[in-house]
C-alpha positions in Angstrom: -1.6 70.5 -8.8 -1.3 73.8 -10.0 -0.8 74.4 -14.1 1.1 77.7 -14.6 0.8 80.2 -18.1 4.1 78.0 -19.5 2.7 75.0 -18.8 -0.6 75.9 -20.6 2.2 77.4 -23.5 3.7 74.1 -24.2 0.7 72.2 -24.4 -1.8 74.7 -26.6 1.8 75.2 -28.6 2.0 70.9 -29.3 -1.7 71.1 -30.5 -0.9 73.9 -32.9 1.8 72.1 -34.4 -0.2 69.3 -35.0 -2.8 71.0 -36.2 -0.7 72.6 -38.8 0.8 69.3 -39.9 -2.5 67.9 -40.4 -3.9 70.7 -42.4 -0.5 71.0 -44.4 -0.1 68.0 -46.0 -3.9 67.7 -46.4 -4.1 68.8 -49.6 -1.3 66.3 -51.1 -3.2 63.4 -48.6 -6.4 63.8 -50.6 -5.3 63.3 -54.3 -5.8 59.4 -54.1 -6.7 56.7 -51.2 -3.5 55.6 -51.7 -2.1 58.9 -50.8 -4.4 58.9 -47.9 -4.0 55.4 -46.4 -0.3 54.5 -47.4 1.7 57.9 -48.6 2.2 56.6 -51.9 4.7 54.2 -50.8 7.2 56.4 -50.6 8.0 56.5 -46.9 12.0 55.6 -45.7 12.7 53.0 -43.0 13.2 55.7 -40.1 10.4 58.2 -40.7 8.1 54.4 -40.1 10.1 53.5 -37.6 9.6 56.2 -35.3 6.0 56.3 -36.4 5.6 52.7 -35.0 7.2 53.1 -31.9 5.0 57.2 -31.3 1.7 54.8 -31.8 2.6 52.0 -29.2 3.6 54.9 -26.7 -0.2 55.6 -26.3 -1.5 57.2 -22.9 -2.8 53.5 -21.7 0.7 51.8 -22.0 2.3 53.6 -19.0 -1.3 53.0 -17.5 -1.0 49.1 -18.1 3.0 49.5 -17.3 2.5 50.4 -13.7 -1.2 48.2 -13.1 1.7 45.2 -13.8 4.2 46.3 -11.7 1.6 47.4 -9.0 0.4 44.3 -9.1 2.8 41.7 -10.1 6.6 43.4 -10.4 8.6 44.1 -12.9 8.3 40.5 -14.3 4.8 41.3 -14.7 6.1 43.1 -18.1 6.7 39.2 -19.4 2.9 39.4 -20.1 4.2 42.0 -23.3 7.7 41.6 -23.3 7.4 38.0 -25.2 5.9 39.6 -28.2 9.1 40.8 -29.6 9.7 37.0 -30.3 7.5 37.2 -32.9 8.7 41.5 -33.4 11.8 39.8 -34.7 10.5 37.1 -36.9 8.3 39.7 -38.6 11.5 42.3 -39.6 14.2 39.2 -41.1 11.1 37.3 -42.2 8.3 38.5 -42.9 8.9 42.0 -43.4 10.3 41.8 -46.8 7.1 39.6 -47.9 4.7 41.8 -47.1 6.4 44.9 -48.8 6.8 42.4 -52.0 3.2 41.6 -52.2 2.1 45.2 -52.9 -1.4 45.2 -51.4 -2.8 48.6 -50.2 -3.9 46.8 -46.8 -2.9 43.3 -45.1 -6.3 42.0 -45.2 -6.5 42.1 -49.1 -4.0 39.2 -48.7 -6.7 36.9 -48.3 -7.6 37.3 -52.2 -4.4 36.8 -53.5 -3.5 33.9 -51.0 -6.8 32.0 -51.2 -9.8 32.1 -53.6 -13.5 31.4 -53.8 -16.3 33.5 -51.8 -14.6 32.4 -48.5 -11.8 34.4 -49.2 -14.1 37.6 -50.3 -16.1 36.6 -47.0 -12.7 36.4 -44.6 -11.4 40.2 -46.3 -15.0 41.9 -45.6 -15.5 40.4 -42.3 -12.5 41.0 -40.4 -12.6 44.5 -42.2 -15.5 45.6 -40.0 -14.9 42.3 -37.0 -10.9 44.3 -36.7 -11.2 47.8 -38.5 -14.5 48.4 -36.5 -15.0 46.3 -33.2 -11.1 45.4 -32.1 -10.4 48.9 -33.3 -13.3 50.7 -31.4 -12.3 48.4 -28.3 -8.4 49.5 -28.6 -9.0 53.2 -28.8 -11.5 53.3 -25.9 -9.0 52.1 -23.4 -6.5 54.6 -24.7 -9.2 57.2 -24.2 -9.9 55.7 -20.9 -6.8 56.3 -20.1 -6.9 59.6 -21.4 -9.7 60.1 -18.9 -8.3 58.9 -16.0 -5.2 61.7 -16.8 -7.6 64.6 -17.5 -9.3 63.4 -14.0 -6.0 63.1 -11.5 -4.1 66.0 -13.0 -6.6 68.8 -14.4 -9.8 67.5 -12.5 -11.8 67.1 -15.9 -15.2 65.2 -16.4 -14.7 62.1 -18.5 -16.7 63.7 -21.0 -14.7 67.0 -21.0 -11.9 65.2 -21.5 -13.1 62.5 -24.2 -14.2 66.1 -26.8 -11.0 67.8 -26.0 -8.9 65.2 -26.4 -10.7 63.6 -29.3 -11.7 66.4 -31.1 -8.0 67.5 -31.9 -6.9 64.2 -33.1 -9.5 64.1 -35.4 -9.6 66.8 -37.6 -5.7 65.8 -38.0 -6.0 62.5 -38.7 -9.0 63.0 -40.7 -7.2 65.7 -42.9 -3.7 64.5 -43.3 -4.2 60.9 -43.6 -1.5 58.6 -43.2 1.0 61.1 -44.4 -0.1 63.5 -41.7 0.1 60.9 -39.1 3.2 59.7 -39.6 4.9 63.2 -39.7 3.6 64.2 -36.8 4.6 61.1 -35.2 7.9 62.4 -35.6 6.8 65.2 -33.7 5.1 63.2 -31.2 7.7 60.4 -30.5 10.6 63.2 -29.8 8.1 65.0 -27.3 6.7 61.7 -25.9 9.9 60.5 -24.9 10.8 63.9 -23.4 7.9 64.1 -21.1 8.9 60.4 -20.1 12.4 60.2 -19.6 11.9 63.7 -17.8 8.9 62.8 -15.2 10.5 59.8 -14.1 14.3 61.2 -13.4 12.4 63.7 -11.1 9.8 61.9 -9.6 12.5 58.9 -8.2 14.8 61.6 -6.6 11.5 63.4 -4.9 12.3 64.1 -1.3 9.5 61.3 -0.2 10.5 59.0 -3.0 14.5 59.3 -2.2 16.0 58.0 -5.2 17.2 54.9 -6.9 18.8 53.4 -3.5 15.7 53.9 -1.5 13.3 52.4 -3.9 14.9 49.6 -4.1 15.2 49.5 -0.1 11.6 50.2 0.7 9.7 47.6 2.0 6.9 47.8 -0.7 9.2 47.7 -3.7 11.5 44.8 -2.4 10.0 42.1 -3.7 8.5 44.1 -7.1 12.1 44.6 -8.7 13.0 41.4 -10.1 13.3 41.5 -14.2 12.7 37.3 -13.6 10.1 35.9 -11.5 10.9 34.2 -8.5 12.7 31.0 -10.0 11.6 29.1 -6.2 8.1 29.8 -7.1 6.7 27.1 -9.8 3.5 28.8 -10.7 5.1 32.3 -11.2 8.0 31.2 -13.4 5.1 28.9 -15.7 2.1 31.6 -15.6 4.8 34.9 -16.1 7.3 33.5 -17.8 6.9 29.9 -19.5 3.5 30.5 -20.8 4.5 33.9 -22.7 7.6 33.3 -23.8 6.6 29.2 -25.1 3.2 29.9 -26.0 2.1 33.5 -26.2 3.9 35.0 -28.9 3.4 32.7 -31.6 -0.5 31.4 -30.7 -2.4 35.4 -29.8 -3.0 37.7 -32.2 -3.0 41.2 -30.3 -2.8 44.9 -32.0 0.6 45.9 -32.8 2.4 42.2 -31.6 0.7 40.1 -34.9 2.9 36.5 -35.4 3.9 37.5 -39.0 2.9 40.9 -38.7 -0.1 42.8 -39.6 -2.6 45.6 -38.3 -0.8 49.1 -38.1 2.5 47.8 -38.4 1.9 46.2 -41.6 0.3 49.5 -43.0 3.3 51.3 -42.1 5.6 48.0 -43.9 3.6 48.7 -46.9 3.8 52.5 -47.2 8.1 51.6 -47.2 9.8 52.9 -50.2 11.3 49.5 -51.0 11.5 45.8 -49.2 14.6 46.9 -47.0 12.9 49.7 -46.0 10.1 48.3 -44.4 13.0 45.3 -42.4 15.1 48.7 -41.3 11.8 50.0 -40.1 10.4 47.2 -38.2 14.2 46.3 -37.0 14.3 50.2 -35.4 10.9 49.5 -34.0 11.2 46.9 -31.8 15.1 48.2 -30.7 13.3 51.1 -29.1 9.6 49.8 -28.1 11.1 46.7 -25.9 15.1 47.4 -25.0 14.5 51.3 -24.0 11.3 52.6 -23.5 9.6 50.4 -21.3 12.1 51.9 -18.3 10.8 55.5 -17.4 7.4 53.8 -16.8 8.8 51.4 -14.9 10.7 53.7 -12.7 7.6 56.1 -12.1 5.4 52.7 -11.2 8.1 51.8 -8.5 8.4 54.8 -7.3 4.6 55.4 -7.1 4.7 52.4 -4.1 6.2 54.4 -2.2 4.1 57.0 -2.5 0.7 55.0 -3.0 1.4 51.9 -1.3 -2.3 50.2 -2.4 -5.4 51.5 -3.9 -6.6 53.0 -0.5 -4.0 56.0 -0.6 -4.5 56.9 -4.0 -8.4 57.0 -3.5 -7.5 59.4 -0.3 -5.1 61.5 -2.1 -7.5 62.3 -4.8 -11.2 61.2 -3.0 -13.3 63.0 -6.3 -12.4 60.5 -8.9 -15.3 58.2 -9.5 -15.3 55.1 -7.7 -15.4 52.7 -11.0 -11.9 54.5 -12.0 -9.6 53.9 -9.2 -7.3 51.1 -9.7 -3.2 50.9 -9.7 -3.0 52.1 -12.8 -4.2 55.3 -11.5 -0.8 55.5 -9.9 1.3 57.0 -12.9 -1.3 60.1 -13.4 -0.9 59.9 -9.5 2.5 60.8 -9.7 2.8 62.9 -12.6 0.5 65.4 -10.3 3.6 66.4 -8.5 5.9 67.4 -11.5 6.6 71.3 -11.5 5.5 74.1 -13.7 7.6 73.4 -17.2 8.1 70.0 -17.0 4.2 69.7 -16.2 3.9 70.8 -18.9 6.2 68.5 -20.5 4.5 65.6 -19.6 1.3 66.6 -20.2 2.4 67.5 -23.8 4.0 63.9 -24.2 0.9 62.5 -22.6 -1.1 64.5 -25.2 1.3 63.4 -27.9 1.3 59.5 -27.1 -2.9 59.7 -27.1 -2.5 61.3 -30.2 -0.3 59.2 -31.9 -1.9 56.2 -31.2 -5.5 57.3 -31.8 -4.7 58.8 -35.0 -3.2 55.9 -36.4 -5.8 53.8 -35.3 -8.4 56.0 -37.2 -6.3 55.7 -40.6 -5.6 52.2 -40.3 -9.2 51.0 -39.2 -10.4 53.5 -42.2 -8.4 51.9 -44.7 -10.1 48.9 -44.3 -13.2 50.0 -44.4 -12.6 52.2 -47.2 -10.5 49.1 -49.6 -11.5 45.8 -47.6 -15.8 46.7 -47.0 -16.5 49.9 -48.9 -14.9 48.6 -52.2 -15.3 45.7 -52.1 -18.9 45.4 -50.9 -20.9 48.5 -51.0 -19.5 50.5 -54.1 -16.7 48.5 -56.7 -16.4 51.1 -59.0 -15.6 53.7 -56.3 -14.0 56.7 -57.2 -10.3 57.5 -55.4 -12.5 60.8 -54.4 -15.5 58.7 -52.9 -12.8 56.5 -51.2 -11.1 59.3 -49.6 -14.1 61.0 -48.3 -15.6 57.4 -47.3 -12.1 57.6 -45.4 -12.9 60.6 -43.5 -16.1 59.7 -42.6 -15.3 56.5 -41.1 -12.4 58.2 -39.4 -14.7 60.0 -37.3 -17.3 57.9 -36.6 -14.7 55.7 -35.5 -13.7 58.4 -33.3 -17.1 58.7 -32.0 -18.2 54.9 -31.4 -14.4 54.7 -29.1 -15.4 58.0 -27.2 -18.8 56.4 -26.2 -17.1 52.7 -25.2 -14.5 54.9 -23.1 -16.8 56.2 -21.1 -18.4 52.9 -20.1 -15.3 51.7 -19.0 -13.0 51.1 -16.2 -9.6 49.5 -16.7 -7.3 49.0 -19.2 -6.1 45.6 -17.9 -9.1 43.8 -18.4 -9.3 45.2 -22.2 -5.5 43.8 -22.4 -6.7 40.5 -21.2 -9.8 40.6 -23.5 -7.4 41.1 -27.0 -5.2 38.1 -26.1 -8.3 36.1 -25.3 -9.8 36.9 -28.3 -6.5 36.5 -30.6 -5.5 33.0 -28.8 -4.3 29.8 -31.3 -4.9 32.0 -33.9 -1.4 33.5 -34.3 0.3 29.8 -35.8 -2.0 30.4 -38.8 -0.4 34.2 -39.6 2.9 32.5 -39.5 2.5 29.5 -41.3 0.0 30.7 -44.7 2.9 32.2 -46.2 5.0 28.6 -46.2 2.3 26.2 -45.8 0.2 25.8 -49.3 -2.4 23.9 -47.2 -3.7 26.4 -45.0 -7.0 27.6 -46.7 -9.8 30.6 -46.0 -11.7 27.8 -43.9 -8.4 27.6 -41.3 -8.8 31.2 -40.5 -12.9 31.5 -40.1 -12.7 28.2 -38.0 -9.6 29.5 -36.3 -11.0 33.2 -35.8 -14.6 32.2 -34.8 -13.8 29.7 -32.5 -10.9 31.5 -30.3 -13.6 34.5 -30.1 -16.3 31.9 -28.7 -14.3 30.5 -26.2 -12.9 34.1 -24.9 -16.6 34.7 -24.3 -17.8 31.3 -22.7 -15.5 31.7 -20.4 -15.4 35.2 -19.9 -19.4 35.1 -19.3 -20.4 31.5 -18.1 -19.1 29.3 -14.6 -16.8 27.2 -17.1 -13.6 29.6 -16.3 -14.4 28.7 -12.1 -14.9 24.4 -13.8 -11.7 24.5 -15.2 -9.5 26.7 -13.9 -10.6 27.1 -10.5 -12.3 30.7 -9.1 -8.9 32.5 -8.3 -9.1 34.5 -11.2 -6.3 37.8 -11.8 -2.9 36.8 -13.2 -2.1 38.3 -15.8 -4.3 37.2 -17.9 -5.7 34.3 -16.8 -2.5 32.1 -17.9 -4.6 29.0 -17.7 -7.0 30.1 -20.4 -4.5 31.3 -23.0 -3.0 27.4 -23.5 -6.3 26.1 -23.3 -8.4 28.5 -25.8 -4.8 28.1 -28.1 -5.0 24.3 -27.8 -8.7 23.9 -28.9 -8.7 26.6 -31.5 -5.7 24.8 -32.8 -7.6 21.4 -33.0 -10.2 23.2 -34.8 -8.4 24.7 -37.3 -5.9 21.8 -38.2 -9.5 19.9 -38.5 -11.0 22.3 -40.4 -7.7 22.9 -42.8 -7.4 18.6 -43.7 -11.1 18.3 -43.7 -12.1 21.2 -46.5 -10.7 21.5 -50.1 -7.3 22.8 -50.1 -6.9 26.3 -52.4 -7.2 25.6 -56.0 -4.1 24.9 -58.7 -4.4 28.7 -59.9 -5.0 30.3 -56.5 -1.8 28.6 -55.1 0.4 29.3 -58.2 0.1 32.9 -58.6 0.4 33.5 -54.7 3.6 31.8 -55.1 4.8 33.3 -58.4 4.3 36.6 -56.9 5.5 36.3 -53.2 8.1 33.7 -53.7 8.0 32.2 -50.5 10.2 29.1 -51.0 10.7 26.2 -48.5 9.0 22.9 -48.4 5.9 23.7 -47.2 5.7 24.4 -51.1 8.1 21.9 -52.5 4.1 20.2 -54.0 3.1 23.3 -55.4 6.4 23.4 -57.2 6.9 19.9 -58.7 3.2 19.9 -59.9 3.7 23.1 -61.3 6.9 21.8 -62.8 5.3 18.6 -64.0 2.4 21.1 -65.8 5.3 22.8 -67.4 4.0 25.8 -65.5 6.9 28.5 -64.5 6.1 29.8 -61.0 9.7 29.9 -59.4 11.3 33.3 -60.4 15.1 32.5 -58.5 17.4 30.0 -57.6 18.7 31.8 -54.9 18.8 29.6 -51.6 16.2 29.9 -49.2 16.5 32.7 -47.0 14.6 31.8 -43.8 17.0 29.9 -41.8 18.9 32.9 -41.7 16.1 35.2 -41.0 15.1 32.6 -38.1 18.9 32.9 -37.0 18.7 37.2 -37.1 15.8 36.4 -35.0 17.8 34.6 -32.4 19.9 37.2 -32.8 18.6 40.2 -32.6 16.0 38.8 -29.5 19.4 37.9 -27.5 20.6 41.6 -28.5 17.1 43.3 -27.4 16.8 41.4 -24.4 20.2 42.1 -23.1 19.6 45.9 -23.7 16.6 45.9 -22.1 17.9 43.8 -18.8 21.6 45.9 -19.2 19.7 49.3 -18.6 17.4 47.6 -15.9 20.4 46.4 -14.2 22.7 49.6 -14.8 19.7 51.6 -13.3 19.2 49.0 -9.8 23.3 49.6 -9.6 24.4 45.8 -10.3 27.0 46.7 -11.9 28.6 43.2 -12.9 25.5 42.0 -14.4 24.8 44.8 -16.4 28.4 44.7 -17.4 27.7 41.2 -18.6 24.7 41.6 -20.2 26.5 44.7 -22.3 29.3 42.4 -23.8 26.3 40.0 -25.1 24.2 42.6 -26.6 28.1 43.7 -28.1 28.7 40.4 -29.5 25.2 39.3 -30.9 25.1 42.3 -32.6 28.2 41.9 -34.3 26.8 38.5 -35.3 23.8 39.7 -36.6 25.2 42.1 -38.6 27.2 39.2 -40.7 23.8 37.5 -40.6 21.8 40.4 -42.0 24.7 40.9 -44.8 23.6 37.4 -45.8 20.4 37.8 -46.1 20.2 41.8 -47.8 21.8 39.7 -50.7 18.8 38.1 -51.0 16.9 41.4 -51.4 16.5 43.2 -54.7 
């Protein structure tokens, strides 16, 4: 691959943008930590929105993108695609509660939601168990990915890569904050998308690729198109499909796809100006993350089968990168190798820009709970906002320096995908239901959290995966662990919730007279507060989650319909994609008189 004088242009002209951005607003980041971690609150709906969808476009999604198609076709996606289920619920349902209860970070919910030490407990631990370990583990298989980029297309040495790549980001994200992140995420998303939508229009018309037509037509990519599984084949349709789409989205908590939202997309809810702020944001979000974007990598990863039909021919085509790298993900950097000068470039900017993006926002959001959820809480209570925003920028780095080290010891992204659902399984019903449930208590979340995590490593380390699911392991994930870690954890924490003392009088009456979550998973809270002649119910106004649930609907038919409409457009069937159009036309129009319902519901 040769790198010519513009190519270098672009990309040392991308980092001194975002340099500048970083050290611009630095000064304006650093007044307060809630300048630094949440911009004041002040942020509108489209500036977030964009920022969400620039940090999912991180240099291990196209990675993971083509590994699934590789591996299992386009319906591979399924194993992803089924989180906007719970993508949608978050923006007409849960969006608006989260911007309403005004905490600087999602985990200081636990304090206003339950009470007693094993709320203070659940807020510090899963400050360092998610802003520490699930964050380290997350940005060291974007950096792996990074590495496996620097080492197909420039040749670089892991660790070459890891400091150049890492170093930049950095000082950015530790000088701007969350204010420099999410401007430059404007920056990022517009060149990200560029470098995307550009390397995969040439790469599928390259002479030995042949375009569209012959993609489709070559005898390694027939059977790989398919949106569906194979409806003739049982175990496909239930482990691809089924499982996801009926189980998945609601029972895993995994980075970025939280039932009820949380993580890095709560952050970004919270620093919205107002509550339909954060819904516009969210809504924007998911329009472009699952109906559009997913469709450049997809292209590239079909094409690459042509070019690369297994493992083998990458490994010949590029014979010095380390043995414990190669896998079918290395097929996108694979194919990027044969872009020209300019658009090389390009890519390698938008490739830069999606690490970045990702990484940086990472770094604030894992800092911000170290900095409110451990620091304050734990090591320092009458912290200074100065202490808390250089506490910040400490953690920011060695955050940054814990990932770099992980990265290294790494080898595929998959597995790290796999690990996260594992991890998060049958604890997603809980994030949904403790804002309309007053039973759930602290205890349903430790049981919940500890025991998924001890199952995902019995049978990640001991013979009981080969007992009780057989030794075939490799779908993606193992779909038969997912129900069955989800169905225990839920046993455990239903026990746990009926067995412990539910959340004290006081506890439950303030959550409720400052979230107003209605419904009659409070109706007992009510009437005893009623009975006390205690006033916790602020409105009369009708209950506004059946229509959120029915946006849902909605805007999931709308989404999905986009996203199979371009697929099908693109593969030339022309009569489905015509159909699928005039159903994303018509459930939008019904979710716009859906969504006038419910914005009078919003102050």
């Amino acid at each position: 691959m040769d790198i010519q004088t513009l190519d270098y242009f672009i990309i040392f002209g991308f980092f001194a943008i975002v340099l500048f951005i970083g050290v611009y607003v630095s000064k304006k980041s650093g007044k307060s930590s809630s300048e630094y971690f949440l911009s004041g609150r002040t942020m509108p709906w489209w500036l977030l929105g964009l920022s969400m969808v620039a940090t999912t476009f991180s240099t291990d999604t196209p990675n993971l993108v083509t590994d699934l198609v590789r591996s299992n076709g386009v319906s591979g996606n399924w194993g992803w695609w089924c989180f906007l289920v719970t993508g949608m619920l978050t923006v007409f349902v849960y969006a608006k509660l989260w911007r309403k209860s005004n905490v600087k970070t999602d985990l200081e919910f636990y304090e206003i939601r339950y009470g007693g030490k094993a709320a203070s407990f659940l807020r510090k631990f899963r400050a360092i168990y998610l802003g520490v370990i699930f964050n380290v583990i997350t940005m060291s298989a974007v950096t792996l990915a990074a590495i496996k980029i620097g080492g197909v297309m420039l040749g670089l040495e892991p660790w070459v890569t890891v400091v150049a790549a890492g170093l930049i980001t950095v000082i950015f994200s530790a000088l701007g904050g969350f204010k420099g992140v999410v401007y430059s995420d404007f920056l990022l998303f517009f060149v990200a998308m560029a470098g995307a939508i550009g390397a995969a229009y040439y790469l599928v018309n390259l002479p030995e690729v042949g375009g569209i037509q012959a993609i489709i037509d070559n005898e390694n990519v027939k059977d790989k198109i398919s949106i569906l599984p194979d409806l003739s084949d049982t175990k496909a349709v239930i482990t691809i499909l089924v499982i996801p789409l009926a189980v998945q989205w609601w029972s895993s908590w995994y980075p970025g796809g939280e039932p009820g939202g949380g993580g890095y997309i709560a952050q970004r809810m919270l620093a919205a100006k107002n509550e339909n702020h954060a819904i516009g944001a969210t809504f924007f979000f998911n329009i472009m993350h699952y109906a559009l974007r997913p469709w450049p990598w997809i292209l590239v990863a079909l094409a690459s089968l042509v070019v690369y039909p297994d493992v083998a021919s990458i490994h010949e085509a590029f014979p010095n990168v380390a043995a414990d790298k190669l896998g079918h993900d290395l097929a996108y950097s694979a194919m990027l190798t044969k872009l020209p000068s300019g658009l090389l470039g390009l890519v390698l900017a938008s490739l830069v820009a999606a690490y970045m993006s990702t990484i940086s926002t990472q770094l604030n959001w894992g800092s911000s709970y170290i900095v409110y959820d451990f620091y304050k809480q734990q090591v320092n209570p009458d912290a200074t906002e100065k202490q808390m925003v250089a506490v910040g920028r400490l953690s920011t780095v060695v955050l940054m320096l814990l990932s770099a080290f992980l990265a290294l010891a790494m080898q595929n992204a998959m597995g790290i995908f796999n690990l996260l659902l594992s991890f998060g399984a049958g604890t997603g019903l809980i994030f949904i239901l403790r804002w309309f449930w007053w039973r759930i208590n602290a205890w349903s979340e430790i049981t919940a959290m500890f025991s998924s995590g001890i199952l995902a490593i019995l049978l990640e380390t001991t013979s009981l995966r080969d007992v009780l699911f057989g030794a075939e392991a490799g779908v993606l994930p193992e779909w038969g662990e997912l129900p069955f870690i989800m169905a225990i954890t839920t046993i455990i924490w239903l026990t746990a919730t009926f067995v412990t003392q539910p959340e004290t009088k006081e506890v439950l009456r303030s959550f409720y007279r400052r979230i107003q979550p209605g419904g009659p998973g409070w109706a007992k809270v009510v009437h005893e507060a009623q009975a006390d002649n205690v006033h916790i119910v602020e409105s009369n106004e009708k209950w506004s989650v059946p229509s959120g649930i029915t946006a849902m609907l909605l805007g999931v038919v709308l989404i999905y319909s986009i996203m199979f409409a371009t697929g099908y457009w693109i593969y030339g069937e022309t009569v489905l994609a015509s159909i699928l159009t005039g159903v994303a036309a018509i459930s939008g129009i019904l979710l716009v008189k859906v969504w006038n319902r419910i914005k009078e519901t919003i102050l």
